[in-house]
GUZAKE-39579 format. One record per residue (C-alpha): x, y, z; residue in one letter. Coordinates in steps of 0.25 Angstrom, whole numbers, padded with zeros to 4 digits, always signed. Example, Ala and Ser with C-alpha at 12.3 -4.5 7.8 and 13.67 -1.06 7.14 Angstrom:
2
+0049-0018+0031a +0055-0004+0029s 
END
This chain:
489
+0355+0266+0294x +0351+0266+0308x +0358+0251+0311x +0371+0257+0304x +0370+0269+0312x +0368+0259+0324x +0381+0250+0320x +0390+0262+0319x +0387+0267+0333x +0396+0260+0346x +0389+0254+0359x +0393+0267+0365x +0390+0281+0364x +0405+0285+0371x +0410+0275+0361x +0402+0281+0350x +0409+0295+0355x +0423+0289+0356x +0423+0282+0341x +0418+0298+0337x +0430+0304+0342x +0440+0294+0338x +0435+0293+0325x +0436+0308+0323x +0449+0309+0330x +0455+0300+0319x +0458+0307+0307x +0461+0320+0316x +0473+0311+0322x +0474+0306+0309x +0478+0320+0304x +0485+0323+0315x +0494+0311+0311x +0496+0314+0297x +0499+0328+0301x +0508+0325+0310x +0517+0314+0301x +0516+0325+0291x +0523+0337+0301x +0532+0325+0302x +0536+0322+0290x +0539+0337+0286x +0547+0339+0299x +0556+0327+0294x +0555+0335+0280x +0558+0347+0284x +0569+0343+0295x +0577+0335+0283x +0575+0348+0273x +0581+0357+0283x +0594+0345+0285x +0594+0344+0270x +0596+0358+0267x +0604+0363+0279x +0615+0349+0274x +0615+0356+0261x +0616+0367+0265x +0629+0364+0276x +0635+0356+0265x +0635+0363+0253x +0643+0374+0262x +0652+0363+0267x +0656+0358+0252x +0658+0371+0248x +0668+0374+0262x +0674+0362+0256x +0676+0364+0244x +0684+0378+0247x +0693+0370+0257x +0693+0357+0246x +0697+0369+0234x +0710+0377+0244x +0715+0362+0246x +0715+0359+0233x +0719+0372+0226x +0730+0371+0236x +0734+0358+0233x +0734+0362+0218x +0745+0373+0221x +0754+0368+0233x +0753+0353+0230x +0749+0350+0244x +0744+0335+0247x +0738+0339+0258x +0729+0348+0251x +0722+0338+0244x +0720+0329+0257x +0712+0342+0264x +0706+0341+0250x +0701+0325+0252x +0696+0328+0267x +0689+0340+0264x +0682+0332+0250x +0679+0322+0257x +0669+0331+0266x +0665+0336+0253x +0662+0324+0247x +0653+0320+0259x +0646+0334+0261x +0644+0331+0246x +0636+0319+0250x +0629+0323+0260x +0624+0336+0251x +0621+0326+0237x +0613+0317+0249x +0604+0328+0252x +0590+0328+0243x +0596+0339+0232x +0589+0344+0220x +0596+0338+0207x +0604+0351+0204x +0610+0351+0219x +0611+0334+0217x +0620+0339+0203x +0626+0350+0207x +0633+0341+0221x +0637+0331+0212x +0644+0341+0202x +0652+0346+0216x +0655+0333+0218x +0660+0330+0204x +0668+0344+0204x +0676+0340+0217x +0678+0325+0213x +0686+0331+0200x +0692+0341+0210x +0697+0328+0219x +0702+0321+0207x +0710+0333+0202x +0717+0337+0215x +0720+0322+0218x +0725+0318+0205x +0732+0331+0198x +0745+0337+0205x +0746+0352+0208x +0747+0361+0199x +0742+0374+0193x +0732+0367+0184x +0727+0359+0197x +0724+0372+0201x +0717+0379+0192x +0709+0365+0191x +0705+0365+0205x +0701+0378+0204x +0692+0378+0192x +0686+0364+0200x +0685+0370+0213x +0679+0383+0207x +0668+0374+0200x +0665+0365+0213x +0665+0380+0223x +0653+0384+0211x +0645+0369+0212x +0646+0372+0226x +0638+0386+0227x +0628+0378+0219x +0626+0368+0228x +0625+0377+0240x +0617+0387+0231x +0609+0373+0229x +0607+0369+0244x +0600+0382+0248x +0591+0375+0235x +0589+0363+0244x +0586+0371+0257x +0574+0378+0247x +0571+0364+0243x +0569+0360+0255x +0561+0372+0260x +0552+0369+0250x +0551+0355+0250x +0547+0359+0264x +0535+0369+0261x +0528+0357+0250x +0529+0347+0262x +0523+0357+0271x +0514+0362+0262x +0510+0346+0258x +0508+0343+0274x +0499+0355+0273x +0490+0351+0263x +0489+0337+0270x +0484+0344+0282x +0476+0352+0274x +0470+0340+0268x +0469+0331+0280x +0462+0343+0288x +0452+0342+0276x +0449+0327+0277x +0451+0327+0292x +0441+0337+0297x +0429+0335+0288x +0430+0319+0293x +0432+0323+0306x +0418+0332+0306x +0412+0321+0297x +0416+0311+0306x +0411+0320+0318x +0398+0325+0312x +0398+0308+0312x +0400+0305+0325x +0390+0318+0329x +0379+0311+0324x +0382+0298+0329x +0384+0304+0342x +0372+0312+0341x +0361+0305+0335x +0359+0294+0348x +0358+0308+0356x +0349+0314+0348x +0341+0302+0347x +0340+0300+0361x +0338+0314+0363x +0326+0313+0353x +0321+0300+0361x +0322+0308+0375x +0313+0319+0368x +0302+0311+0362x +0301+0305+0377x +0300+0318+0383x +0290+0322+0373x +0282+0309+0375x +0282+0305+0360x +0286+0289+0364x +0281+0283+0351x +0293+0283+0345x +0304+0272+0348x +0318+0277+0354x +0329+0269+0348x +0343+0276+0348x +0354+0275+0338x +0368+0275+0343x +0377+0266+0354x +0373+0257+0361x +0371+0265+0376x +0363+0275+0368x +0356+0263+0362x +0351+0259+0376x +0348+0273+0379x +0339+0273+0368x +0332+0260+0372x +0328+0265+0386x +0322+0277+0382x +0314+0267+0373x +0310+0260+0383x +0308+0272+0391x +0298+0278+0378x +0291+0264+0380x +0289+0266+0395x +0283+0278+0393x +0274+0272+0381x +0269+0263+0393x +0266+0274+0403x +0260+0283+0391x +0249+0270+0389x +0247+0270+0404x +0244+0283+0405x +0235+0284+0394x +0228+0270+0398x +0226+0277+0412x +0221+0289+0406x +0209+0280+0400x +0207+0273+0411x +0207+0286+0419x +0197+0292+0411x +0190+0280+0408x +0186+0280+0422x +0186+0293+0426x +0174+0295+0413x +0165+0286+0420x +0161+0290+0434x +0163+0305+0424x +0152+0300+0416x +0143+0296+0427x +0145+0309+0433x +0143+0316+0423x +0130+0309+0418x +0125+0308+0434x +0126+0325+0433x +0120+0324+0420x +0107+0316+0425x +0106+0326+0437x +0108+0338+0429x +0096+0332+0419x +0086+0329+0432x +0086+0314+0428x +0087+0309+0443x +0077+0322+0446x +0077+0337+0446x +0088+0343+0453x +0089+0356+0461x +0097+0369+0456x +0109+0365+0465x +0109+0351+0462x +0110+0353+0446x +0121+0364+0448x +0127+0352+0455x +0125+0343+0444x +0130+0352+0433x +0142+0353+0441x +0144+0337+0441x +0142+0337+0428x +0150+0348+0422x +0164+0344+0430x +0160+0330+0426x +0163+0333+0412x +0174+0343+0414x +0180+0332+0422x +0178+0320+0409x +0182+0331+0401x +0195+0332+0408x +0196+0317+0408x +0194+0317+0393x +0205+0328+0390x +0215+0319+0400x +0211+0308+0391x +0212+0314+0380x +0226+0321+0380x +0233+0308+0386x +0229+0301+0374x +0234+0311+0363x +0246+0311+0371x +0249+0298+0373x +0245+0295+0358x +0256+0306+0353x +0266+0299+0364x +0265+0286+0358x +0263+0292+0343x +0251+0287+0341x +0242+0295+0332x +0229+0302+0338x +0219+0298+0329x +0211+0311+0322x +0201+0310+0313x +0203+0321+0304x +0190+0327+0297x +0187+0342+0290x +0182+0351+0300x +0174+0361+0302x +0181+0369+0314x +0170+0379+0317x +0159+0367+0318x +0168+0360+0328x +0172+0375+0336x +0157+0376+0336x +0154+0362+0341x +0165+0365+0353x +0157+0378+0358x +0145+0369+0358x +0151+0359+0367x +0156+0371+0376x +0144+0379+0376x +0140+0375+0391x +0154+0380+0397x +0154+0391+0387x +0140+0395+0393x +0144+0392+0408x +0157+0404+0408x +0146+0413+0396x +0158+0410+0388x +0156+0418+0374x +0162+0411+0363x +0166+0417+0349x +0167+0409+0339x +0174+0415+0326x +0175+0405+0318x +0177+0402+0300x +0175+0389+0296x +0188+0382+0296x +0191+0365+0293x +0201+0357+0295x +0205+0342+0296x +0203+0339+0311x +0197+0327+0320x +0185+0334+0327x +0185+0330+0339x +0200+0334+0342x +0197+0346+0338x +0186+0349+0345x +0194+0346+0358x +0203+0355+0354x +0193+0368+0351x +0184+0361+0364x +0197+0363+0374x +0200+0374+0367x +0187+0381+0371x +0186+0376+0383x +0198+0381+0389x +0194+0395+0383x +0180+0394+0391x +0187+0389+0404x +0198+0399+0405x +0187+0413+0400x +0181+0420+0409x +0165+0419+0410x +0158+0428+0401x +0172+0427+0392x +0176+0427+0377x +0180+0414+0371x +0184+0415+0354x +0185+0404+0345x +0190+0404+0329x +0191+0398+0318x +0200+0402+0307x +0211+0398+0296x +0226+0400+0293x +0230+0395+0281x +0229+0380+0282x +0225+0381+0297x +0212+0382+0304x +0215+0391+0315x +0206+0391+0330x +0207+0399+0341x +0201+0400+0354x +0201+0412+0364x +0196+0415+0377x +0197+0426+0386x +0202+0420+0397x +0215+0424+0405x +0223+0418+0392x +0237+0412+0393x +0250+0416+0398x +0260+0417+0387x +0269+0405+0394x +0256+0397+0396x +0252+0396+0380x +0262+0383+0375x +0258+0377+0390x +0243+0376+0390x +0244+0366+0378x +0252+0356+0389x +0244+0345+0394x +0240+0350+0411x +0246+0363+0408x +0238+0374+0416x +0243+0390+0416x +0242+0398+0425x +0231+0403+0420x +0223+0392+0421x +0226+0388+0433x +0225+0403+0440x +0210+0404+0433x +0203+0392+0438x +0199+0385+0426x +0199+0368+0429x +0208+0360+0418x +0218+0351+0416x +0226+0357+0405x +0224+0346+0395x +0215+0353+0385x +0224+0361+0377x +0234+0350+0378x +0223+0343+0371x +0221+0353+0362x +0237+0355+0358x +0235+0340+0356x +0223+0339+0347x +0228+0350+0338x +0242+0345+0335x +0236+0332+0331x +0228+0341+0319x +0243+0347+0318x +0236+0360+0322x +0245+0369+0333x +0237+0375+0346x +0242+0388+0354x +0241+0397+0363x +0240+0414+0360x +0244+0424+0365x +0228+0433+0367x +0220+0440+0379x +0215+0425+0383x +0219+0410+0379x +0219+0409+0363x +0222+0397+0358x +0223+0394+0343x +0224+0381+0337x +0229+0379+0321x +0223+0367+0313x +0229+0362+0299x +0216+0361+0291x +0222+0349+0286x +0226+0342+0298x +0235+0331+0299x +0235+0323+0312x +0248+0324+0319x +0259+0313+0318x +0265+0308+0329x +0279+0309+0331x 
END
């Protein structure tokens, strides 16, 4: 279907958009056309009515004008004897016999046809009479009677030419009325191909931009996995093809970064190490017992030593899950029932030291709630979690953990009492070096990963993670007890 689609498209986008218009064009000017040959043709029909009636008309008040002047020559002759009578007869029947012509030419109706012909029969015995019989009363009386019988055919036949004008009219009204409905009926064909054929060239038009409007999107949003290949002419073609080879480029520069981001840490975890084990040693008087100053000095090593691989390890962390959801490869999770309260429990454990350092009171109101999780992603989560709620209370401060249900859900929340969030920083936070306000104006050292990490690390479970509206920060993060690990797209 695609190569079809591929074979009906032109090597240009402006040709593509020309053969649209002309293609849609065509049956509108083919109607325009036909409509126009058919105004023509009843303009001619109607210009030769209104001469066929109007002759008809003019000549059947002719004939009977000369059949008055044809009946005093010969009623004349009949009586005086006058030879020149019947010449003025001749002249004045020969224009009758042509007016006569000229009228049975016309398109009559059959009673009009028969009705001429009866006129024209009536006059011929008239002819004959007064050109063969000599004056006398009888001729008289004869060429009355004839004449009376012609003058009465002829107010039926001018009776019967204002028929023909009717005739006319109406044969006027059924053409008009026929070109009507053939407009009617093309209007019907036309427009629904024209939109047809429009909604046609719509899409065809369309579908390349969209396309690369999807393509540039997926770009922006960093998912590169997927190849760009456009459907359409050939210079939208090529266009699709550089932004290919653009989404391989930064493929590349997405596998250089990460490769840095290990060698980065790789080396940065080492001296770290060192450090941190050095303080360690000191800390224990392996290398001999140290003063009250001097051990103050080596728990200061040590803690920013691990505050410091910890920052590494999140860098780290995050920079892979996004590189992996970039090139659509799946993050690995292995999904096993947990007890959520064991692992919450385990994390207040692990955080006991900073917890004691601020007198930090935690509350735990916990049920016990499992779902289908990987525990150690999950333990990052309720970890950075916690911690930002210690780093952002006040000494001696409130921090409340639960644990609960909601339908098919298991539901954790995390509050502090801290200075809380501004309601245009809650969406924010969960970007990746995003600092508020807040947090920048109260002291408190990060580099704005760990709830990125945690937005991250949830939706893999297909879980959602927010920010609410409360006297402090109170996040909430919703887990499907049945999770699922999320597909890339």
């Amino acid at each position: 279907m695609q190569l079809r689609m591929q074979l009906r498209y032109p090597r240009s986008f402006l040709v593509l958009l020309l053969t649209g218009f002309f293609i849609v064009a065509v049956p509108l000017i083919a109607g325009l056309v036909s409509n126009a040959f058919s105004i023509e043709r009843l303009s001619a029909q109607s210009q030769q009515a209104v001469y066929n009636a109007t002759l008809a008309t003019q000549n059947a008040r002719q004939l009977s004008t000369l059949t008055l002047s044809m009946e005093r020559s010969a009623r004349f002759y009949a009586v005086a004897g006058d030879r020149e009578m019947v010449e003025s007869y001749k002249k004045s029947r020969t224009t009758f016999q042509t007016l006569l012509t000229e009228f049975m030419g016309l398109p009559l109706a059959t009673n009009m046809r028969a009705r001429a012909e009866a006129i024209q029969a009536t006059e011929n015995s008239v002819f004959v009479s007064l050109t063969t019989k000599s004056p006398s009363p009888q001729l008289a009386k004869q060429l009355e009677r004839d004449f009376a019988e012609l003058s009465s055919r002829m107010e039926l036949l001018t009776g019967s030419s204002n028929q023909l004008v009717e005739r006319e009219v109406g044969a006027l009204r059924a053409a008009a009325a026929k070109s009507k409905s053939q407009v009617l009926w093309q209007l019907l064909a036309i427009i629904p191909s024209a939109l047809l054929m429009i909604a046609g060239f719509t899409y065809l038009l369309a579908r390349p931009v969209r396309e690369l409007d999807e393509a540039i999107n997926r770009l922006g949003e960093g998912k590169l996995a997927r190849r760009i290949k456009i459907s359409g002419p050939r210079d939208i073609e090529k266009l699709g093809e550089q932004l290919d080879w653009l989404r391989q480029r930064l493929i590349t520069l997405e596998d250089q970064k990460t490769r840095f981001f290990q060698h980065i840490s790789h080396e940065l975890k080492t001296p770290l190490t060192a450090l941190r084990e050095g303080s360690e040693l000191l800390t224990d008087g392996v290398v001999g017992e140290l003063t009250i100053e001097q051990r103050e000095v080596a728990e200061i090593l040590r803690q920013n030593s691990l505050t410091l691989e910890k920052l590494i390890q999140d860098l780290l962390t995050y920079s892979q899950s996004q590189s992996a959801d970039r090139l659509n490869q799946k993050t690995a999770l292995e999904l096993q029932p947990l007890q959520l309260k064991d692992l919450i429990d385990e994390v207040v454990t692990t955080q006991k030291m900073a917890i004691l350092a601020k007198a930090i009171i935690v509350k735990r109101e916990c049920d016990k709630t499992t779902a289908q999780g990987d525990p150690a992603k999950l333990r990052v989560v309720i970890d950075n979690l916690l911690s930002n709620a210690i780093k952002y209370s006040p000494s001696g401060g409130t921090v409340v953990i639960r644990l609960g249900k909601h339908k098919d859900n298991a539901v954790i929340e995390v509050l502090d009492s801290g200075p809380g969030i501004a309601a245009e920083d809650r969406e924010k936070v969960f970007d990746p070096f995003y600092r508020s306000k807040t947090a920048v104006s109260s002291g408190a050292k990060g580099t704005g990963l760990g709830l990125a990490i945690v937005r991250d690390y949830v939706e893999m479970h297909r879980g959602t993670v927010s920010a609410i509206a409360a006297a402090g920060a109170r996040f909430r993060v919703i887990l499907p007890k049945q999770s699922q690990p999320k597909s890339a797209n």
